[in-house]
PDB file with SEQRES, HELIX, SHEET and CRYST1 records, atoms N, CA, C and O in Angstrom:
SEQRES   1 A   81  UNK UNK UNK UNK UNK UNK UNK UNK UNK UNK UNK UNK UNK          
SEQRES   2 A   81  UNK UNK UNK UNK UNK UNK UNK UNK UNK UNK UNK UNK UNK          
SEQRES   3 A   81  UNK UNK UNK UNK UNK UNK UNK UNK UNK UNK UNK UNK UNK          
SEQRES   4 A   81  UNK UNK UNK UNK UNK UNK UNK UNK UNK UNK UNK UNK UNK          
SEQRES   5 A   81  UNK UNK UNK UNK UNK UNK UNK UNK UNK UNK UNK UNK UNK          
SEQRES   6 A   81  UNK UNK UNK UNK UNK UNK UNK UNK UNK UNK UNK UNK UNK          
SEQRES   7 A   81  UNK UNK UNK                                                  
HELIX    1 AA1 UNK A   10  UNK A   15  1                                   6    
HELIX    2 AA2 UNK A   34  UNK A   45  1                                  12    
HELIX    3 AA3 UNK A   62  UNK A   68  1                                   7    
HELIX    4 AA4 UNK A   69  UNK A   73  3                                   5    
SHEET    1 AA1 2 UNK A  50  UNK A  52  0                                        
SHEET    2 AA1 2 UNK A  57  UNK A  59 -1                                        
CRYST1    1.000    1.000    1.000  90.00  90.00  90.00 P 1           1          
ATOM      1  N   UNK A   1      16.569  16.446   3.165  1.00  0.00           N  
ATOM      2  CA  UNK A   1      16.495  15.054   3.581  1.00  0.00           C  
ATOM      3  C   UNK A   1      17.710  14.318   3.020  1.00  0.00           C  
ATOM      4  O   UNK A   1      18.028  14.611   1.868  1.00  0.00           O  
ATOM      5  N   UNK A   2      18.485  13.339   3.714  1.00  0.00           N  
ATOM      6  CA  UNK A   2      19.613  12.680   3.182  1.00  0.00           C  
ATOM      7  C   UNK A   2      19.024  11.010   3.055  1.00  0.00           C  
ATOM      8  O   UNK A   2      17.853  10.736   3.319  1.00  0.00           O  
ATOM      9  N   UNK A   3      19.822  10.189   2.703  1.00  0.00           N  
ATOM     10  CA  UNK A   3      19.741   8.986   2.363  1.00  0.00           C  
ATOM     11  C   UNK A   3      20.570   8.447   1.810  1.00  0.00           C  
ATOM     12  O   UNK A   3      21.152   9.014   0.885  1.00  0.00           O  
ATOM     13  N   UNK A   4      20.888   7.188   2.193  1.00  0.00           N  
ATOM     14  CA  UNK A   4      22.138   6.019   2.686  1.00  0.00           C  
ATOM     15  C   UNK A   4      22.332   5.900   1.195  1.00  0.00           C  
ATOM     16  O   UNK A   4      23.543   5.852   0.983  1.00  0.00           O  
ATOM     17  N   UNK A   5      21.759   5.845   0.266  1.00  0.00           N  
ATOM     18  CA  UNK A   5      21.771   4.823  -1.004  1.00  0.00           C  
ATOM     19  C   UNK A   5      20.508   5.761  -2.360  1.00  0.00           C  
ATOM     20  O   UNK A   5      19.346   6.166  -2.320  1.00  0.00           O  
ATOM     21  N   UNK A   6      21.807   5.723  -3.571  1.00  0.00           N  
ATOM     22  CA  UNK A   6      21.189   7.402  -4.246  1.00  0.00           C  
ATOM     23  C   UNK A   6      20.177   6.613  -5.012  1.00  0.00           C  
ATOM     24  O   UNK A   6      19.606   7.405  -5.761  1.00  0.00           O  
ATOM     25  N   UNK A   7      19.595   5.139  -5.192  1.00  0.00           N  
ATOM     26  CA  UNK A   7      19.025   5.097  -5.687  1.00  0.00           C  
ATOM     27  C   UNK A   7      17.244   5.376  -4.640  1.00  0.00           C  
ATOM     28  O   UNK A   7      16.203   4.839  -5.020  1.00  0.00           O  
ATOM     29  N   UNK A   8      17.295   6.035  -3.728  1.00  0.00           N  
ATOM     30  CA  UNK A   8      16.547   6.386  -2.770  1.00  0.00           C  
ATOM     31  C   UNK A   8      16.372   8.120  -2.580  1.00  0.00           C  
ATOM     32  O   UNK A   8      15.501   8.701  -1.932  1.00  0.00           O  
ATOM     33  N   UNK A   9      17.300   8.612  -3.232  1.00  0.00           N  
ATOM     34  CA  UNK A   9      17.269   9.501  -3.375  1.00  0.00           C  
ATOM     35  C   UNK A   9      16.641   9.847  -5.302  1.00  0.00           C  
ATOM     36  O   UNK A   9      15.828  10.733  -5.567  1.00  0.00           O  
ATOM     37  N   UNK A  10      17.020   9.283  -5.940  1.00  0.00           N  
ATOM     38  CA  UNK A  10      15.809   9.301  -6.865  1.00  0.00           C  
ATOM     39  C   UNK A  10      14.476   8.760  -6.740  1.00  0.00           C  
ATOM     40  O   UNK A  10      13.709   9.113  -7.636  1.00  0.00           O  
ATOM     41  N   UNK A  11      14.138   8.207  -6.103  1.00  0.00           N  
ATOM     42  CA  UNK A  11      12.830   8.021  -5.782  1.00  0.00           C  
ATOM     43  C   UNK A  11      12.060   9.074  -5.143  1.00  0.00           C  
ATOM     44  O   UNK A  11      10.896   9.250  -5.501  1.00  0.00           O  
ATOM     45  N   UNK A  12      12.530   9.724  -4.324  1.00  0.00           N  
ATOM     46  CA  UNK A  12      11.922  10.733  -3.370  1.00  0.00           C  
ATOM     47  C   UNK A  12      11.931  12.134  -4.381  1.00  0.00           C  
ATOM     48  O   UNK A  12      11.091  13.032  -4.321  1.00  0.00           O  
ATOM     49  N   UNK A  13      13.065  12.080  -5.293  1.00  0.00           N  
ATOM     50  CA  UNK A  13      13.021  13.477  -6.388  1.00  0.00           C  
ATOM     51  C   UNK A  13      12.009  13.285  -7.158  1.00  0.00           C  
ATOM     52  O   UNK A  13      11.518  14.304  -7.644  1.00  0.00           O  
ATOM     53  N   UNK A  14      11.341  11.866  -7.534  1.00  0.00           N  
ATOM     54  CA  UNK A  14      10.590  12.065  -8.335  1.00  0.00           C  
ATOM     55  C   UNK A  14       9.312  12.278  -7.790  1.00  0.00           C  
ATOM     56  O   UNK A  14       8.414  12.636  -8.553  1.00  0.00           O  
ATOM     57  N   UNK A  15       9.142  12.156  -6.894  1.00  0.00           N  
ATOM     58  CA  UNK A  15       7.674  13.121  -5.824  1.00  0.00           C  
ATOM     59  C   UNK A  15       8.185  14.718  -5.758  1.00  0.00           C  
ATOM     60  O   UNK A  15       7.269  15.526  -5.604  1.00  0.00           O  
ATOM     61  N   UNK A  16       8.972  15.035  -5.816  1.00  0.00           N  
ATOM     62  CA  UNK A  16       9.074  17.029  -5.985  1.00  0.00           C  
ATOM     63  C   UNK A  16       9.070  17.013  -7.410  1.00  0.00           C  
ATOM     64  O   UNK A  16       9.107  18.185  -7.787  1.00  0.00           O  
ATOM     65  N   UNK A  17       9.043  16.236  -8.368  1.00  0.00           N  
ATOM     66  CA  UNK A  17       9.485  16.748  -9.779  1.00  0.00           C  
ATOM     67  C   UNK A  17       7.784  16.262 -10.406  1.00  0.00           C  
ATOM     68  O   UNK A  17       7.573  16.318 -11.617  1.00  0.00           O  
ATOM     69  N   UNK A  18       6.831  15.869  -9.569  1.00  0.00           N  
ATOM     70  CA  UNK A  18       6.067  15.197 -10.007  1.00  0.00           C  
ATOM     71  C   UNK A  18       6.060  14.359 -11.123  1.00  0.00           C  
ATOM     72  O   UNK A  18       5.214  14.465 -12.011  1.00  0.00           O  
ATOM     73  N   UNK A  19       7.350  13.169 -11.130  1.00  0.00           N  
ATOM     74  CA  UNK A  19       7.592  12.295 -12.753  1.00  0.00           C  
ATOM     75  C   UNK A  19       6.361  10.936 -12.053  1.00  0.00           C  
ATOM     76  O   UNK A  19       6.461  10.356 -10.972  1.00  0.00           O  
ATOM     77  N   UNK A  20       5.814  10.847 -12.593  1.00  0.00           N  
ATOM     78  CA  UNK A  20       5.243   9.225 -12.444  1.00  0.00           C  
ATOM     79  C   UNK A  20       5.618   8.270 -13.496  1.00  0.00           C  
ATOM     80  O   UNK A  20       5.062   8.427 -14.583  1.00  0.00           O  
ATOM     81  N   UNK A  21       6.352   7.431 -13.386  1.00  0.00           N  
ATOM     82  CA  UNK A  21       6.624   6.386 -14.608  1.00  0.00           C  
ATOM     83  C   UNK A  21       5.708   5.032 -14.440  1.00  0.00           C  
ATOM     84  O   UNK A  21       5.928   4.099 -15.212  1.00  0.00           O  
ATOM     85  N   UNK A  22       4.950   4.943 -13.699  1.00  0.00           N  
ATOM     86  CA  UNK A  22       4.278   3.693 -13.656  1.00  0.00           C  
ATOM     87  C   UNK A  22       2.961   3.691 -13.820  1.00  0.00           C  
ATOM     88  O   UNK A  22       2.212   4.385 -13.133  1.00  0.00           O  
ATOM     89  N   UNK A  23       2.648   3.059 -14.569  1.00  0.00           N  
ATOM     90  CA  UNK A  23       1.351   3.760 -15.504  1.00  0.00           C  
ATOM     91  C   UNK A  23       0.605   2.352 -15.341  1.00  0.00           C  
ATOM     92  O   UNK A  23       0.995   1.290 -15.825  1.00  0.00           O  
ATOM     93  N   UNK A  24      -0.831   2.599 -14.373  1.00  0.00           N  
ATOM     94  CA  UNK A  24      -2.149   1.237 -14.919  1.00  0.00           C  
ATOM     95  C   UNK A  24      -2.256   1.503 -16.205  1.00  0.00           C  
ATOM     96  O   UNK A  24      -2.570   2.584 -16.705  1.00  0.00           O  
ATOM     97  N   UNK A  25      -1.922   0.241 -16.889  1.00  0.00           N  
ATOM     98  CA  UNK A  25      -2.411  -0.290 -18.135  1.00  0.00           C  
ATOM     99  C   UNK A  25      -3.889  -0.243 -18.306  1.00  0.00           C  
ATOM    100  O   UNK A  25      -4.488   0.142 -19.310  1.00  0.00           O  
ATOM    101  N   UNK A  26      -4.481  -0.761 -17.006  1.00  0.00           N  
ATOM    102  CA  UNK A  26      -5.985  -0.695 -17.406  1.00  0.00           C  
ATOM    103  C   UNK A  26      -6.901   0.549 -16.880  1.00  0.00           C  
ATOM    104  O   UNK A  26      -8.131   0.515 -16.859  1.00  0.00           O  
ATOM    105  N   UNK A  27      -6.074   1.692 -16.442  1.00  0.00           N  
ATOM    106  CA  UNK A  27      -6.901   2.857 -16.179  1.00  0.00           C  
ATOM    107  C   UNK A  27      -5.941   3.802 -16.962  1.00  0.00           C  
ATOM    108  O   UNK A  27      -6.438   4.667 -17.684  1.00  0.00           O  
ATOM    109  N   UNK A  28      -4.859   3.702 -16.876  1.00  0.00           N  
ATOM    110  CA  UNK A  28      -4.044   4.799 -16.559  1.00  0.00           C  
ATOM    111  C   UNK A  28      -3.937   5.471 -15.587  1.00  0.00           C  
ATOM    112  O   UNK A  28      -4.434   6.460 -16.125  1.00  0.00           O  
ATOM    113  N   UNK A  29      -3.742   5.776 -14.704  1.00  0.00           N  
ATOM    114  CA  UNK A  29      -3.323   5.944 -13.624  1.00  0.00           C  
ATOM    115  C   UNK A  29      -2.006   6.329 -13.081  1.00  0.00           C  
ATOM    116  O   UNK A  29      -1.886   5.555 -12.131  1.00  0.00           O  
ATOM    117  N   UNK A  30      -0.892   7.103 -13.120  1.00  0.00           N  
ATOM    118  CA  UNK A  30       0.048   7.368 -12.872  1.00  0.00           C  
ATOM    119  C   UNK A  30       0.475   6.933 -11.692  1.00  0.00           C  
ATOM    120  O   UNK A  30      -0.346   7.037 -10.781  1.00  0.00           O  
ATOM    121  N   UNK A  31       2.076   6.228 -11.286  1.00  0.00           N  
ATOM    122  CA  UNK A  31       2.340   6.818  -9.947  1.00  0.00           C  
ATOM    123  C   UNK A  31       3.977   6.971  -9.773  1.00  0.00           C  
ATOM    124  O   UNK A  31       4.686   6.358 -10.571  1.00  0.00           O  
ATOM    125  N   UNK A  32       4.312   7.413  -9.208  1.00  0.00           N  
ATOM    126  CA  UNK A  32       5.926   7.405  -8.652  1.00  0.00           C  
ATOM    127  C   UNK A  32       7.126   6.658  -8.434  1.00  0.00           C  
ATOM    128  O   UNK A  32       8.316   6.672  -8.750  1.00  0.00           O  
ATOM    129  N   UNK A  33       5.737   5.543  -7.294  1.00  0.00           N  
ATOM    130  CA  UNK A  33       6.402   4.232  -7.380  1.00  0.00           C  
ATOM    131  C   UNK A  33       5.992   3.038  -7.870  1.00  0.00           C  
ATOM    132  O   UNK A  33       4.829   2.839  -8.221  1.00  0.00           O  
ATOM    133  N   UNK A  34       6.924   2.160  -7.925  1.00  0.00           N  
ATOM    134  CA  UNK A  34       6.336   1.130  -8.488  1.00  0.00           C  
ATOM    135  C   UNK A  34       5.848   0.138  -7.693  1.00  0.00           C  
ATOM    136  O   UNK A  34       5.191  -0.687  -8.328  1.00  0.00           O  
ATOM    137  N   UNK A  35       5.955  -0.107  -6.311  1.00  0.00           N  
ATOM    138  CA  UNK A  35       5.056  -0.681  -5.111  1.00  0.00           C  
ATOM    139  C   UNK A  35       3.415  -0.032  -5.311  1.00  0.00           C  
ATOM    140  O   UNK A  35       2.459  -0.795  -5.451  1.00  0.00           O  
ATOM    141  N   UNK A  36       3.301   1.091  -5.303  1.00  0.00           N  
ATOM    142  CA  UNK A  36       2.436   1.889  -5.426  1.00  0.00           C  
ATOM    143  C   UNK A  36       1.245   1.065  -6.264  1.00  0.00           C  
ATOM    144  O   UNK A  36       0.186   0.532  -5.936  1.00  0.00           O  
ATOM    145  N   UNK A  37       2.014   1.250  -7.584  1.00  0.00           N  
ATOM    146  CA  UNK A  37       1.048   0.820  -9.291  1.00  0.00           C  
ATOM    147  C   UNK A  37       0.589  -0.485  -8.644  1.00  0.00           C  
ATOM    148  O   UNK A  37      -0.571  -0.896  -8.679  1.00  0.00           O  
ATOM    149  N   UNK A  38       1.682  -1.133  -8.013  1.00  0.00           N  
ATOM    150  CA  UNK A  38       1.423  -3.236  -7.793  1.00  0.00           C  
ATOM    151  C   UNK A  38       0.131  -2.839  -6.798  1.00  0.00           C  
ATOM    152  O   UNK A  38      -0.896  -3.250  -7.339  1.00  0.00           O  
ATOM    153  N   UNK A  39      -0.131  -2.237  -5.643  1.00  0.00           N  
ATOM    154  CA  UNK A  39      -1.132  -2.211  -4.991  1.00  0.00           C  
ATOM    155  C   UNK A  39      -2.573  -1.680  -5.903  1.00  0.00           C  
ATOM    156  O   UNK A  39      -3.609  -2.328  -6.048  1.00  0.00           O  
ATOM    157  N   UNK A  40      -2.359  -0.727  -6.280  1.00  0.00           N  
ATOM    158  CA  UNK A  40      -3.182  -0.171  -7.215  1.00  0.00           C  
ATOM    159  C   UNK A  40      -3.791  -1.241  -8.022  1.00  0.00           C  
ATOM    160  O   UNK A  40      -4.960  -1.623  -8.067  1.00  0.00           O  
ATOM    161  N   UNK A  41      -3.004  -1.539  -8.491  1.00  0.00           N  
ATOM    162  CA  UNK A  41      -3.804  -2.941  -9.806  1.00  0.00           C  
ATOM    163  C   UNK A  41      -4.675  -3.886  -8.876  1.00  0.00           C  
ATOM    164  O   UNK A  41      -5.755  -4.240  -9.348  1.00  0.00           O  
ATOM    165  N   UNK A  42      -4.323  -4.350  -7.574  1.00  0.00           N  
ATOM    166  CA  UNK A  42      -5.216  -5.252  -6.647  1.00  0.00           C  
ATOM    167  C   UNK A  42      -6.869  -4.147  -7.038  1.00  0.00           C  
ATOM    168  O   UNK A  42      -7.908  -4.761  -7.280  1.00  0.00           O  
ATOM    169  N   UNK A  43      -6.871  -2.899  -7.043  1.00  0.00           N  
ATOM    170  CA  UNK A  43      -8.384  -2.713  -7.132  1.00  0.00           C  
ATOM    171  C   UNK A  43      -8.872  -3.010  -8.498  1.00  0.00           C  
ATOM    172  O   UNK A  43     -10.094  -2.863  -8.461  1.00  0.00           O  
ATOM    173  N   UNK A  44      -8.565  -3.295  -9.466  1.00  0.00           N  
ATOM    174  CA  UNK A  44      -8.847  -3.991 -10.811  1.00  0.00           C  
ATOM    175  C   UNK A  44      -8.890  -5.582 -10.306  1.00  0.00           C  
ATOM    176  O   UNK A  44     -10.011  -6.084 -10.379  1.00  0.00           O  
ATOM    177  N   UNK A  45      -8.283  -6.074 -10.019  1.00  0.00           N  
ATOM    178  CA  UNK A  45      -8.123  -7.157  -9.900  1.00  0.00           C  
ATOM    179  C   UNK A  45      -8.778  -8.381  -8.224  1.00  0.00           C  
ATOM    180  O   UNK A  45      -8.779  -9.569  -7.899  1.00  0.00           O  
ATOM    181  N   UNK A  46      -9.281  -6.857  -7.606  1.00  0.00           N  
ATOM    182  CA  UNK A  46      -9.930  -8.304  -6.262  1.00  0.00           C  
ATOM    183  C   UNK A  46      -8.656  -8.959  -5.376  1.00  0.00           C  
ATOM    184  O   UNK A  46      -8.800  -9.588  -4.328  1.00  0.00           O  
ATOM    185  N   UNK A  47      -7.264  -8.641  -6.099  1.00  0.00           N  
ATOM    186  CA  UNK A  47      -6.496  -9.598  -5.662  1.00  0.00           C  
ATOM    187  C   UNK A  47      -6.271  -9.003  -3.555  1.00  0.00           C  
ATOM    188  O   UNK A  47      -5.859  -7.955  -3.058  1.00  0.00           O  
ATOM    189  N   UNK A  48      -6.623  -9.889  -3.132  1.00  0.00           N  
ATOM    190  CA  UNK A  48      -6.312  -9.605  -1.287  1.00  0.00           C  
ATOM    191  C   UNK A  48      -5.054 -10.668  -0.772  1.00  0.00           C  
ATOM    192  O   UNK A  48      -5.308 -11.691  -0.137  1.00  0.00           O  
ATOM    193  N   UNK A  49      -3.771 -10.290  -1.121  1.00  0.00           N  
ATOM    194  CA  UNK A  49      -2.639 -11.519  -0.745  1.00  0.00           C  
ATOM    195  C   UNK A  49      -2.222 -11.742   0.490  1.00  0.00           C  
ATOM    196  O   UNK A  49      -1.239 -12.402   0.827  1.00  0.00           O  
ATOM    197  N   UNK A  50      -3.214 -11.013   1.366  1.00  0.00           N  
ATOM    198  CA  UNK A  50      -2.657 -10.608   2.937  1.00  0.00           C  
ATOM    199  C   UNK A  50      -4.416 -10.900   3.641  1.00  0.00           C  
ATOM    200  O   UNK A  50      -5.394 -10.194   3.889  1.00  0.00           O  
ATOM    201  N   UNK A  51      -4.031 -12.444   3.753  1.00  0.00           N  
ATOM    202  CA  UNK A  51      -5.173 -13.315   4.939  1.00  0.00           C  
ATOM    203  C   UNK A  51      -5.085 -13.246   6.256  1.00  0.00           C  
ATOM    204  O   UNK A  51      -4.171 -13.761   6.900  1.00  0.00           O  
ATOM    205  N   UNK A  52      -6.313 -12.415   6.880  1.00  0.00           N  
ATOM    206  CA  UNK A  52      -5.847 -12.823   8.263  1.00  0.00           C  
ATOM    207  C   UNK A  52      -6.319 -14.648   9.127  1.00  0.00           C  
ATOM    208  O   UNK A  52      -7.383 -15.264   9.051  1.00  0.00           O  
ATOM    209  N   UNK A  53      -5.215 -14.966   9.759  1.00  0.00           N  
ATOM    210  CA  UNK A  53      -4.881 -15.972  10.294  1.00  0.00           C  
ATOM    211  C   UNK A  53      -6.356 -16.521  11.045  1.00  0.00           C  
ATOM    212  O   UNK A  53      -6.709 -17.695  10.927  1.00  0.00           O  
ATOM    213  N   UNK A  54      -6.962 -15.757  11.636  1.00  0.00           N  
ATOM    214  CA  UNK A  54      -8.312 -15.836  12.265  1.00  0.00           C  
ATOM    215  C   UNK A  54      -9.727 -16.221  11.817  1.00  0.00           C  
ATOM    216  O   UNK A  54     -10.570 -16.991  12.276  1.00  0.00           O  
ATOM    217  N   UNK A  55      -9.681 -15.364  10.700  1.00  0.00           N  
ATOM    218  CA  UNK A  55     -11.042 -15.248  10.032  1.00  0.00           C  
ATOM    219  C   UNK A  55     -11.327 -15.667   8.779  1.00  0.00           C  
ATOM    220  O   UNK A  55     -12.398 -15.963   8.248  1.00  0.00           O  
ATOM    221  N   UNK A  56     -10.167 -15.648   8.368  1.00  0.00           N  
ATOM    222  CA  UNK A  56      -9.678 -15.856   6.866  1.00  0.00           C  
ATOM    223  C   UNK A  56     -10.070 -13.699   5.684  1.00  0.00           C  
ATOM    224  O   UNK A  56     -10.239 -13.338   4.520  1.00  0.00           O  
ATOM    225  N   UNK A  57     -10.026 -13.276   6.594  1.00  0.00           N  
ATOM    226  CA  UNK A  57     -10.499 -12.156   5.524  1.00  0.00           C  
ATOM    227  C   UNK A  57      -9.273 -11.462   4.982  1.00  0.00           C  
ATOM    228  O   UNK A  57      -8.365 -11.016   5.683  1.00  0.00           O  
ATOM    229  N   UNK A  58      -9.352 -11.403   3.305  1.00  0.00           N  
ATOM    230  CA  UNK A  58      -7.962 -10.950   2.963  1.00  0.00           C  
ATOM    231  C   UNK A  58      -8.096  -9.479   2.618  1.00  0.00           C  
ATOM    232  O   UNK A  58      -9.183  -8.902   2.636  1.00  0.00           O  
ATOM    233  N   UNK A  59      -6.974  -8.910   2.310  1.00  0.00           N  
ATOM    234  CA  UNK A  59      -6.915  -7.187   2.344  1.00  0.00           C  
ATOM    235  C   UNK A  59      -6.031  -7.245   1.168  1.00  0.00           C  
ATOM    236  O   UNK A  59      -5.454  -8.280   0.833  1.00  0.00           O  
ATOM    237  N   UNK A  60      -5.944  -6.284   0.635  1.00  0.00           N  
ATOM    238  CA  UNK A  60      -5.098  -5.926  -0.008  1.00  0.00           C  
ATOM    239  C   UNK A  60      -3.441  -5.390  -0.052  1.00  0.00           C  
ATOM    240  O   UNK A  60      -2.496  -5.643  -0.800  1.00  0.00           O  
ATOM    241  N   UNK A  61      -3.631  -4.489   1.197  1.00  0.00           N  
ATOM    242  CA  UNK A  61      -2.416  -4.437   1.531  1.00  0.00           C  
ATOM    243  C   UNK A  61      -2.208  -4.846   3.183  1.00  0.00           C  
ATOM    244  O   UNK A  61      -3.085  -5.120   4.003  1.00  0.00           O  
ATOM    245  N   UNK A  62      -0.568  -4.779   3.387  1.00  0.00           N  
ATOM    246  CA  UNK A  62      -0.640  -5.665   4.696  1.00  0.00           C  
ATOM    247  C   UNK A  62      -1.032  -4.563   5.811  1.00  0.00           C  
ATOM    248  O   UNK A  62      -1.390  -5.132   6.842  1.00  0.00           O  
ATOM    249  N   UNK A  63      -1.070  -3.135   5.914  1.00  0.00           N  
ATOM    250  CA  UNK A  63      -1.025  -2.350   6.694  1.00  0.00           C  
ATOM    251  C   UNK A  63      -2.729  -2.206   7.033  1.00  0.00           C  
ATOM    252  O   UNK A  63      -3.143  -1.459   7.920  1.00  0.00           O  
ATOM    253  N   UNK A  64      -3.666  -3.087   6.133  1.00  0.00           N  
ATOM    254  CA  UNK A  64      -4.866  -3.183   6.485  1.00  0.00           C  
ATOM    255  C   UNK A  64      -5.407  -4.040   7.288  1.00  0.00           C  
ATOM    256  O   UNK A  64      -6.310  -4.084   8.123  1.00  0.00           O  
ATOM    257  N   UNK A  65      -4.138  -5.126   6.532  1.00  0.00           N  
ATOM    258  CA  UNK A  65      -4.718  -6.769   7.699  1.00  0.00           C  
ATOM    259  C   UNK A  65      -4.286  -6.237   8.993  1.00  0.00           C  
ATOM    260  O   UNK A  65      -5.176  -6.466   9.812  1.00  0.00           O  
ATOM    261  N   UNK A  66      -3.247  -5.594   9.548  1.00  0.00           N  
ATOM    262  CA  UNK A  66      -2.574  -5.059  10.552  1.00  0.00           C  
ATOM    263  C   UNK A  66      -3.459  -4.071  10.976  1.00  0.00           C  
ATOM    264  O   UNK A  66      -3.056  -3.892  12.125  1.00  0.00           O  
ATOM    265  N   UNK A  67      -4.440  -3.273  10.810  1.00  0.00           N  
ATOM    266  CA  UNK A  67      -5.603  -2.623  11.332  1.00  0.00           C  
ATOM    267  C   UNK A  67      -6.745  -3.320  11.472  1.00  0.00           C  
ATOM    268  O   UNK A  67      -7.624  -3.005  12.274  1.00  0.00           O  
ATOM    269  N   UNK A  68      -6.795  -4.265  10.731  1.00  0.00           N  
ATOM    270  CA  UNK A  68      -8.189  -5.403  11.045  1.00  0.00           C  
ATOM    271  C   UNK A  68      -7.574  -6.022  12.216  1.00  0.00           C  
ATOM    272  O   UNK A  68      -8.430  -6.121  13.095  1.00  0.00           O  
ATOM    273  N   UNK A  69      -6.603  -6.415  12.538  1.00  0.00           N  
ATOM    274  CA  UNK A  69      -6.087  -7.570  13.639  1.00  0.00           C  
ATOM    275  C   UNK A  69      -6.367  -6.821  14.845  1.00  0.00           C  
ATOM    276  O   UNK A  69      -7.068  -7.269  15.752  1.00  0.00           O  
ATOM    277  N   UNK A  70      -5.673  -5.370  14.861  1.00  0.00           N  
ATOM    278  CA  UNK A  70      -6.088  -5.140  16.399  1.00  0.00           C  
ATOM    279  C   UNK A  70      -7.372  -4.630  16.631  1.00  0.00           C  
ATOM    280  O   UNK A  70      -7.850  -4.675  17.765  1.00  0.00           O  
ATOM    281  N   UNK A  71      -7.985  -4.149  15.684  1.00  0.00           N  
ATOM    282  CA  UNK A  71      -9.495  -3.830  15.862  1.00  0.00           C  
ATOM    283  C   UNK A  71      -9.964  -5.010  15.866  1.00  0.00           C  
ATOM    284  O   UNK A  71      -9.693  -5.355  17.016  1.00  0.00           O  
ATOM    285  N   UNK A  72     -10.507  -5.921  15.363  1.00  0.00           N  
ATOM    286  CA  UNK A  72     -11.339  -6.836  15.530  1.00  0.00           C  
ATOM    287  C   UNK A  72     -10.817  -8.105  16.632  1.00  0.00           C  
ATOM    288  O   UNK A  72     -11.430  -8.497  17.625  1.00  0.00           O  
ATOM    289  N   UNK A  73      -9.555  -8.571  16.135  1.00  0.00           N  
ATOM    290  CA  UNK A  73      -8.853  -9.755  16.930  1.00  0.00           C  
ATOM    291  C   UNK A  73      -7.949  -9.081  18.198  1.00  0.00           C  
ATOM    292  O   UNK A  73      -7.290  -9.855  18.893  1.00  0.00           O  
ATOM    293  N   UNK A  74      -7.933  -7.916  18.433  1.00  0.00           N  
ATOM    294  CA  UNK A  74      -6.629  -7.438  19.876  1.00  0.00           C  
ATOM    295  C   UNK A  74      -7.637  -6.961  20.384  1.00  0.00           C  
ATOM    296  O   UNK A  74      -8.828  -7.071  20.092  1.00  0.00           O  
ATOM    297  N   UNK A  75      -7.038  -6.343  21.273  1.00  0.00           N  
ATOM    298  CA  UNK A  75      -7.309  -5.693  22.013  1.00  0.00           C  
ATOM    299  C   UNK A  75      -7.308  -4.431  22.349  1.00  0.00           C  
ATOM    300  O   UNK A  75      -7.665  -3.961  23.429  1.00  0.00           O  
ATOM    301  N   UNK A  76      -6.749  -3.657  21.062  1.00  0.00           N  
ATOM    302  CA  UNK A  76      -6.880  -2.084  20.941  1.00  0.00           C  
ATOM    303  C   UNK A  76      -8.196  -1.682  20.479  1.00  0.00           C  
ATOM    304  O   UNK A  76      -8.548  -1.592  19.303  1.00  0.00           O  
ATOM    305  N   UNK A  77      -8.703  -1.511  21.235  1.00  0.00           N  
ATOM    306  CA  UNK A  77      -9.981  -0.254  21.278  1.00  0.00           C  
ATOM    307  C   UNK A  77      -9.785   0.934  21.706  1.00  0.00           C  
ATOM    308  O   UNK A  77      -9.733   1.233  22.899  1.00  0.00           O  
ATOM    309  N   UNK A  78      -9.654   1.762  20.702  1.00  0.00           N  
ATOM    310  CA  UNK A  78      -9.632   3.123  21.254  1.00  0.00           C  
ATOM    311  C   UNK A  78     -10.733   3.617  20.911  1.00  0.00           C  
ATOM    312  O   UNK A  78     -10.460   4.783  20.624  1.00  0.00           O  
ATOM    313  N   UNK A  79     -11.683   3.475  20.780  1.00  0.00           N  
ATOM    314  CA  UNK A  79     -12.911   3.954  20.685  1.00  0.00           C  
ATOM    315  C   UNK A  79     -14.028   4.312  21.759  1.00  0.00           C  
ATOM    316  O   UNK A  79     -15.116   3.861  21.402  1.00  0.00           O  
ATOM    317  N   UNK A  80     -14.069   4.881  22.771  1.00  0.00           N  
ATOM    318  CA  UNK A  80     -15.257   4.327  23.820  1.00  0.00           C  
ATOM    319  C   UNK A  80     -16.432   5.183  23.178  1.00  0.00           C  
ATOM    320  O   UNK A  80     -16.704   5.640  22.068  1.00  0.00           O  
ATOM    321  N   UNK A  81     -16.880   5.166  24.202  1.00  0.00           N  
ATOM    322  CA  UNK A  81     -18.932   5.430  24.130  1.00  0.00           C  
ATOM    323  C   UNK A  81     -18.788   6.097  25.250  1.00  0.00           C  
ATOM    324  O   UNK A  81     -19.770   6.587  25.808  1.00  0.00           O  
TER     325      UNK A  81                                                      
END                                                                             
């Protein structure tokens, strides 16, 4: 795998080298990245910073509010009966 910018390329070595430097304080918990740990701590913490516009229901991360929106508020149903 290549990449534009080497500080991207240490990030991705440290998933084959298994290093985790980011450590929950309040579990311990290891992880790789440090986006990672920040989401992680929302389950200690309740914190949901991503409201959807509609309902008001918040998520934790945004790739959830973005699965609540088209399931509940769009129109993607891929589900039939």
């Amino acid at each position: 795998k290549v990449f534009s910018e080497a500080s991207s390329l240490r990030r991705h070595m440290r998933i084959h080298k298994g290093v985790k430097p980011y450590v929950c304080h309040l579990c311990g918990k290891a992880f790789t990245q440090c986006n990672q740990l920040k989401t992680h701590v929302r389950t200690h913490t309740g914190e949901r910073p991503y409201k959807c516009e509609l309902c008001d229901k918040g998520f934790a991360q945004k790739c959830q509010l973005v699965f609540h929106s088209r399931m509940h508020h769009g129109e993607e149903k891929p589900y039939k009966c």
